[in-house]
C-alpha angles and dihedrals in degrees: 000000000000109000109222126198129257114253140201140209126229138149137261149304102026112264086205096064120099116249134265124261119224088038122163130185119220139156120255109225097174136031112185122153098341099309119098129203106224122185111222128234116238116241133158104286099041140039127239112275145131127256137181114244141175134225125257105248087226087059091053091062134063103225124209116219128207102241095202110140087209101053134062108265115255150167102270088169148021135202143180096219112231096190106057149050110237088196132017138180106272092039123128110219131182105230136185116218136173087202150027092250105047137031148150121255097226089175145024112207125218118283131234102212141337140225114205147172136200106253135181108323102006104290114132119236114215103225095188138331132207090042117146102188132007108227096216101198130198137176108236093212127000086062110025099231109259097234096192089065102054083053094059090041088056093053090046092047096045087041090060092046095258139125127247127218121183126219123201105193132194089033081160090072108055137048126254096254094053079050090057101044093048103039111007096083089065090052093052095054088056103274123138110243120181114193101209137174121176092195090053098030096227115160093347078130103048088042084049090052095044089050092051115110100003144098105240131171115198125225142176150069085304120039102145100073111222 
C-alpha cells in the first residue's frame, strides 16, 4: 500500500512567501461581480484615489499543504471555499498596480472586526469588516419607526462586536411626547440616540461629531438622512 503524507489546511495566500515589491495598502469600498473599488492610501508619492482591481487567483482557493518534515512543502489540494467571503467592503487589502485606475489585490489583511449575516445554505456573507459602530437610522414619523427591527439591529450589531448608535431622524416632525414613546425607551436602557433633522438642522453637529474618527455603516428604514 502506497503511504501518503499527513497534510494540513491552511488559508491563502501563503503566509511563508516573501512579499511583493511595489505593495500598497488601500480600503475596498465596494465589491460588485469579481472587481472591487479600493481607495488608496496617500503616500508620498501619491495622492489619495480609487481604483478598480481584481483578485489573485491564488486569494479566491483554500490550498491544502503536505506536512511531511522530509519533503519539500507543496500544494497536495485546492478549493473554492463555499463557506466564506475572501474580500468585503470595509477590508483593508495590500495591491500591486501599473497605474492609478486598475490593480491586483496580492493580499487581504487581517480584519477588526465583521458584520455578517446567515445567507442561502447556510454560507455566511460578510456585509462589511473594520466597522466600530453601526449607525441604525429611522424616520420618527413618514414612516412610524418599526421597533421590532431596531431591536433586532441592536442584537445583530452587538453580536458582531459592534456599537450601536440610534438615529432618530425627522425630529422636526413629531412632539416630544411621540419622541419619547418611540425611542426613549432605548436611551433609558443605556443606548446612544441621536434626534436629527437636516431640514431643520437639528443635532447635524452632535451626529458629525459621533461619526469623526470612526469607521460607521449606516442601517435602517432611513439611511439617507433628509
Amino acid at each position: 500500500m502506497r503511504k501518503t503524507s499527513p497534510v494540513a489546511v491552511v488559508e491563502p495566500p501563503d503566509s511563508e512567501a516573501a512579499p511583493l515589491a511595489g505593495l500598497h495598502e488601500g480600503l475596498v469600498l465596494k465589491v460588485h461581480s469579481g472587481k472591487y473599488v479600493v481607495h488608496a492610501d496617500a503616500d508620498k508619492e501619491s495622492r489619495p484615489h480609487s481604483l478598480t482591481c481584481i483578485l489573485r487567483g491564488n486569494l479566491k482557493k483554500q490550498f491544502t499543504y503536505s506536512s511531511s518534515g522530509s519533503q519539500p512543502r507543496r500544494v497536495t489540494r485546492a478549493k473554492q471555499p463555499l463557506h466564506s467571503d475572501t474580500v468585503a467592503v470595509g477590508d483593508r487589502v495590500l495591491y500591486t498596480s501599473d497605474d492609478e485606475k486598475t490593480g491586483i489585490i496580492e493580499e487581504v489583511l487581517p480584519r477588526v472586526t465583521r458584520f455578517a449575516r446567515a445567507a442561502f445554505r447556510g454560507r455566511e456573507q460578510t456585509l462589511v469588516t473594520n466597522l466600530d459602530q453601526l449607525v441604525i437610522v429611522f424616520a420618527c414619523v413618514e414612516p412610524n419607526p418599526d421597533l421590532w427591527r431596531i431591536d433586532r439591529w441592536i442584537v445583530a450589531a452587538e453580536s458582531n462586536g459592534l456599537e450601536p448608535m440610534i438615529i432618530a431622524n425627522k425630529r422636526d416632525r413629531t412632539d416630544e411626547t411621540t419622541f419619547q414613546e418611540r425611542f426613549g425607551e432605548f436611551a433609558k436602557i443605556g443606548y446612544r440616540v441621536l434626534a436629527t433633522s437636516a431640514k431643520a438642522e437639528i443635532g447635524i453637529e452632535e451626529l458629525r461629531a459621533a461619526l469623526r474618527g470612526r469607521v460607521s455603516a449606516c442601517a435602517g428604514a432611513a439611511c439617507n438622512l433628509r
